[in-house]
C-alpha positions in Angstrom: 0.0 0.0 0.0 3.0 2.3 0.7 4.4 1.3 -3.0 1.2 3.2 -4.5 1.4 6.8 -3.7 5.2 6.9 -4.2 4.5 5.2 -8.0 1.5 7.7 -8.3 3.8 10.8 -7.2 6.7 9.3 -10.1 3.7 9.0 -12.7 2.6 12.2 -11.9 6.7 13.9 -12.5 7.3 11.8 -15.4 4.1 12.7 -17.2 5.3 16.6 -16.0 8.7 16.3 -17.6 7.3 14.6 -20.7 4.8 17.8 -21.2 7.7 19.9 -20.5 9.8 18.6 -23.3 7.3 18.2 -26.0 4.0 20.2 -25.7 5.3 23.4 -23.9 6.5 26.0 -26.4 10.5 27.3 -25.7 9.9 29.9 -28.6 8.0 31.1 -30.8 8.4 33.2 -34.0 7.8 34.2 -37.6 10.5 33.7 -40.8 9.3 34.6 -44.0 10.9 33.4 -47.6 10.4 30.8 -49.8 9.4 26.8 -49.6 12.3 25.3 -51.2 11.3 21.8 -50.5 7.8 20.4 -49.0 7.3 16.5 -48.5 5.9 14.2 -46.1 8.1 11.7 -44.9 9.1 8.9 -42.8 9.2 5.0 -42.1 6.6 4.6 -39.2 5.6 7.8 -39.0 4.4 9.9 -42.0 5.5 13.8 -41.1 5.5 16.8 -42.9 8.4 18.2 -43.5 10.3 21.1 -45.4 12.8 23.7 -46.1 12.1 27.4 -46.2 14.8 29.6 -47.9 14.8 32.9 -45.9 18.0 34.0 -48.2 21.0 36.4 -46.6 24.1 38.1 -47.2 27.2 37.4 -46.4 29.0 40.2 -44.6 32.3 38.0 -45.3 32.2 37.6 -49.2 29.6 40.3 -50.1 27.7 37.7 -51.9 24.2 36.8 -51.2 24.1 33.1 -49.2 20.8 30.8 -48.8 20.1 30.5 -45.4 17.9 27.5 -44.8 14.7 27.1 -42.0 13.9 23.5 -41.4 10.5 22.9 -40.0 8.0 20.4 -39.2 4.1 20.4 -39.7 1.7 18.6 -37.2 -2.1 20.5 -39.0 -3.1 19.0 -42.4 -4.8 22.5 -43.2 -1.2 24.1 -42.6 0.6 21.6 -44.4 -2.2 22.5 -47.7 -1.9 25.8 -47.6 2.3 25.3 -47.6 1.8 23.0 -50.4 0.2 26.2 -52.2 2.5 28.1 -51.8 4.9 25.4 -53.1 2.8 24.9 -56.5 2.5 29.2 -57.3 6.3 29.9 -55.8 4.6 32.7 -53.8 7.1 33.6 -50.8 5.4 33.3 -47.6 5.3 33.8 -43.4 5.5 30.8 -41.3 4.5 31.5 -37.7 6.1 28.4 -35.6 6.6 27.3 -32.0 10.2 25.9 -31.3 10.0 22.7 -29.1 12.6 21.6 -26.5 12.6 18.2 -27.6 11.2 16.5 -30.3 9.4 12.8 -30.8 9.8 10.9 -33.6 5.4 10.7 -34.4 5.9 14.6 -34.3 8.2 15.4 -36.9 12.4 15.6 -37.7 12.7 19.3 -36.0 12.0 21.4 -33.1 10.4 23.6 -34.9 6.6 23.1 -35.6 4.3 25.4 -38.2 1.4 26.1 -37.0 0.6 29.1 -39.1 0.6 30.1 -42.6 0.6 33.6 -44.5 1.1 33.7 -48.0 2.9 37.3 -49.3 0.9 39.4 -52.2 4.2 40.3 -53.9 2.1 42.0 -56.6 1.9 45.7 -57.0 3.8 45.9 -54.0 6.3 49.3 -55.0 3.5 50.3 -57.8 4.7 48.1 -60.7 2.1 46.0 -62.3 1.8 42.2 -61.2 4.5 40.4 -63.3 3.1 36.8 -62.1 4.6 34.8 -59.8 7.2 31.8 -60.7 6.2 28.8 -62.8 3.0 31.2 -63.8 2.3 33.2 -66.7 2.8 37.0 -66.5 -0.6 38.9 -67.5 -0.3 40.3 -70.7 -1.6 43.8 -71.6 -4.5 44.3 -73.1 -3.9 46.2 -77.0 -5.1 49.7 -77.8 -6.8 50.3 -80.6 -5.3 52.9 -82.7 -7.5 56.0 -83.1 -8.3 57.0 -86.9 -6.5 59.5 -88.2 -9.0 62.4 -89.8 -8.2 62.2 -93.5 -7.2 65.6 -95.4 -6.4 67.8 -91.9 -2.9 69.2 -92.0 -1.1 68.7 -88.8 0.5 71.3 -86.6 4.3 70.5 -86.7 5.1 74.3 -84.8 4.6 72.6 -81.1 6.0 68.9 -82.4 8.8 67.9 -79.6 
């Protein structure tokens, strides 16, 4: 009878340390770029996984450096939306919760998605929309050429 409160008391740390380590969020955050690479993966455990290029520049060499953001997705909606992204090439804003450990059902990172915002990179400093990547670019619409009044003489005086 003495052995029960004692295993009760070491169930009761355990399951503390275990929600410690895996559901309570160390950090959270927002990087914004690219999906490079989106896939779902694993042997037991299907995950999604990917790569988010947030780009850089190298104070060293002067020359721009990919910077890569590993991440893991636990919501099927998320993981949609990402895989949007992924087909249009739009850059977007991943909001994410960095773990302190991870479990292998979870995902290969501490870092988990659990938010999505995809970027309108159109008309953004006033230039028309040039499409995004692996899209075609809208194309202007023609102007008809006005008729030219037959047997007028044209003013040449104010001609640039």
């Amino acid at each position: 009878m003495r052995f029960l409160p004692f295993l009760l008391i070491i169930l009761l740390l355990a399951f503390g340390v275990f929600y410690y380590l895996t559901v309570w969020s160390y950090s959270d955050g927002e990087r914004a770029g690219t999906i490079s690479k989106f896939s779902r993966r694993g042997y037991l455990f299907k995950t999604h996984e990917g790569i988010l290029n947030v780009g850089g520049f190298s104070g060293e060499t002067g020359s721009l450096v990919p910077q890569n953001f590993e991440f893991s997705v636990k919501d099927p909606l998320v993981a949609e939306k990402i895989n949007e992204a992924v087909r249009t090439g739009q850059r977007v804003t991943l909001h994410y919760e960095e773990k302190l450990a991870r479990l292998p059902w979870n995902g290969d990172t501490k870092y988990f998605v659990t938010k999505v915002e995809i970027i309108d990179t159109g008309n953004r400093y006033g230039f028309p929309n040039q499409g995004y990547p692996n899209q075609p670019a809208p194309q202007p619409t023609p102007v008809e050429p006005q008729p030219v009044p037959q047997g007028e003489a044209f003013d040449t005086t104010n001609a640039l």
